[in-house]
N, C-alpha and C positions, 0 to 999 in steps of 0.2 A: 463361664464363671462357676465358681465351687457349689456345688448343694443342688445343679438342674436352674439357680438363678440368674437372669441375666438383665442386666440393666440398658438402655436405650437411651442416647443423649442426643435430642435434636439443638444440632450445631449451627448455625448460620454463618458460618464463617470458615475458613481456614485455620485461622488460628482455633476457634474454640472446636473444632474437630480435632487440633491436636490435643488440647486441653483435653477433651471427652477422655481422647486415647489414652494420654500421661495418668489419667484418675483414673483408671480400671476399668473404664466402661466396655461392656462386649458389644457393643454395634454402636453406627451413629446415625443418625435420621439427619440427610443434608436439608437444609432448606435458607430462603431468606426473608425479610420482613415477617419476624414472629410476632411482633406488633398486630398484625394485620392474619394472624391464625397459620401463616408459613404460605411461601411461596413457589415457584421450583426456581433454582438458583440457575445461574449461566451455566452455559459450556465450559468456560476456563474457569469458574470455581470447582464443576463435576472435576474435572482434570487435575487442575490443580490439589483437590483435596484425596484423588487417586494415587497420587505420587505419594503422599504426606504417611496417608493410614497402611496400618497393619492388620488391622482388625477390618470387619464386614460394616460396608456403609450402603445407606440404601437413599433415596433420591427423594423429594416430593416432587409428586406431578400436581398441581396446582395452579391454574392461570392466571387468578385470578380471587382477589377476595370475595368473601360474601358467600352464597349459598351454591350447593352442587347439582343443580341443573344447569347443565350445558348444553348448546348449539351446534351442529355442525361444525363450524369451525375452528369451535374449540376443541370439540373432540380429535381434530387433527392435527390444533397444535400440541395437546397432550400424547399426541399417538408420534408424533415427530421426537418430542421431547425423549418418551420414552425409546426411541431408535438412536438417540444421540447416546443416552444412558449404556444402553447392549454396547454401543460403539466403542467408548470410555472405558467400560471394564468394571461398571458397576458391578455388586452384589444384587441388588434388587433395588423396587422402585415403590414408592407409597402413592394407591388412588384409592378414589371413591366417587360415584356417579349414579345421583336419585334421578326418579322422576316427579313429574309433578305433584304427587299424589304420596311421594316419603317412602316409595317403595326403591329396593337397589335396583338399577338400571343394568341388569344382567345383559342385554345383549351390546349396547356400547361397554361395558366393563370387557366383555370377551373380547372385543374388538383392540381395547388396549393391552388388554393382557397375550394376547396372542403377538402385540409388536415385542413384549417383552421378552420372549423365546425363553432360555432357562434363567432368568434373572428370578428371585423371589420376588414375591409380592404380602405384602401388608395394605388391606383396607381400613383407611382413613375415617376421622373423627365424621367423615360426611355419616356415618354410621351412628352415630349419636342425636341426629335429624331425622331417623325414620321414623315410623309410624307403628309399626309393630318390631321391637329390636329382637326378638325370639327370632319371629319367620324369616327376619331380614340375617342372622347368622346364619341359617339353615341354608340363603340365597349366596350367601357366599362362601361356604363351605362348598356348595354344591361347584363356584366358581374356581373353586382349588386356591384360595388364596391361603397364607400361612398364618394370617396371624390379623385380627383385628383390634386395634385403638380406637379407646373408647376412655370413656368418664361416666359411663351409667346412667350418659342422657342426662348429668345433672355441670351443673357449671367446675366441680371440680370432684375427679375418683375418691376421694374418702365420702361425700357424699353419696355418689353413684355406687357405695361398696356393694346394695343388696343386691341392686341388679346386676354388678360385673358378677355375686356367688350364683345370680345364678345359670346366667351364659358364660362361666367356667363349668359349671355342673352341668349344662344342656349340652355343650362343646365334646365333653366326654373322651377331650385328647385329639377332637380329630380338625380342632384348630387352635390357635394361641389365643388367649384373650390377656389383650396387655390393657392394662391401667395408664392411664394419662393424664394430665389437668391437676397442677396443684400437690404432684409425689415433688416431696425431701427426706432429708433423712428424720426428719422426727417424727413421719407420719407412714413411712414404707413399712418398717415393719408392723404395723397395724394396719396398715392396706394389706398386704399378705397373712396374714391371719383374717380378715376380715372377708379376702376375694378366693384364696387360695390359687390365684396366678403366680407364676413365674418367672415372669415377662413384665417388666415395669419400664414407662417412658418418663423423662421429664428431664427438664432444660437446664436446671442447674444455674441458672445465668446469674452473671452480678455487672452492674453498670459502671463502667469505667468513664473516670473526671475525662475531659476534654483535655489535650494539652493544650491547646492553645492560649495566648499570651494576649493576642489581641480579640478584638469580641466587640461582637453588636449587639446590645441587648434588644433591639427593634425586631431582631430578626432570631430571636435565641432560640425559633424552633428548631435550627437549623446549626447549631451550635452544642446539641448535647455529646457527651462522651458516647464509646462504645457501648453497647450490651455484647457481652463473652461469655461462654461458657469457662466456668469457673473451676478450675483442679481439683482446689480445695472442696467444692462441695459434691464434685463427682464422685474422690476419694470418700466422702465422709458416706455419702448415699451407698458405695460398692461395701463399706466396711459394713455396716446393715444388715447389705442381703448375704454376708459372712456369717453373722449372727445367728442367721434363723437355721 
């Protein structure tokens, strides 16, 4: 994108990855249930939205909602997941793996990253749960990852501005610090003046009516329209980061 700026749309869908694509956006973060913090999406969505995009899309490994201490097992579904990814023809793949204690889990991270072979890597908002966020970018910079997502540790990046300026200023280039949680366009360019990143995530999403005719309202959980990413507010976010 013009200016060194580049915008990130996590897509949950097929359709809103193309959406992403149509509105400008220079990468798309695949995932599904954003409801639930993002999930990793199937094999024939991975596939399906390879065929679709033109641009660089990268995967979430995530097993499961809730917090990123994981087991055994999950660490090999995430390590499978990621080998299905390499397989597909991804760009790269989004983790992130503490331990008990809020510290990154450097040696199961190397263990996923290593199924990743040359796919890029971006570590996940689990980074936003550590305990100290300074040592913990140092821990994965030292992991070679490209680029970590974050919120500044607060519920949404224009809050977390102080702390994203100053693990952009700790970072010193030698990793991305993208902003997350709560970027639009009326508040990106104050987030980049405020973080001095270049690298901005956010979903863009607008919730589409249901079509359907018939309907239970007993059961209306189960009846809401889509959540899609939206063209319109992709384009409107990418004209922004034109701006500055």
């Amino acid at each position: 994108m013009a200016d060194g700026f580049m915008l990130e749309v996590a897509a949950n869908s097929v359709a809103s990855a193309v959406a992403a694509q149509d509105g400008g956006a220079g990468r798309v973060e695949l995932c599904t249930a954003l409801e639930l913090g993002g999930l990793t999406p199937s094999a024939a969505l991975i596939a399906m939205v390879r065929e679709q995009l033109r641009i660089p899309f990268y995967v979430l490994i995530r097993p499961r909602a809730g917090d990123f201490l994981y087991n055994d097992l999950e660490c090999e579904l995430m390590q499978r997941d990621i080998e299905t990814c390499a397989a597909l023809g991804c760009d790269g793949v989004v983790l992130g793996v503490l331990d008990a204690d809020g510290r990154v889990d450097q040696a199961r991270c190397k263990t996923l990253m290593h199924a990743a072979g040359d796919m890029g890597i971006t570590f996940h908002r689990a980074f936003d749960l550590t305990q100290d966020p300074e040592q913990s970018l140092e821990d994965i910079i030292t992991l070679g990852c490209e680029r970590v997502l974050t919120s500044g540790a607060q519920a949404s990046a224009i809050e977390g501005a102080s702390l994203i300026r100053k693990l952009v200023a700790r970072a010193d280039g030698r990793i991305a610090v993208m902003p997350g949680a709560g970027v639009t366009a009326k508040n990106i360019a104050a987030l980049a003046a405020a973080t001095g990143a270049h690298e901005f995530h956010a979903s863009a999403k607008l919730l589409l009516p249901s079509g359907m005719r018939h309907r239970r309202p007993v059961l209306h959980d189960m009846e809401g329209g889509e959540l899609r990413s939206d063209v319109q507010q992709v384009r409107e976010l990418v004209a922004e980061l034109h701006r500055l």
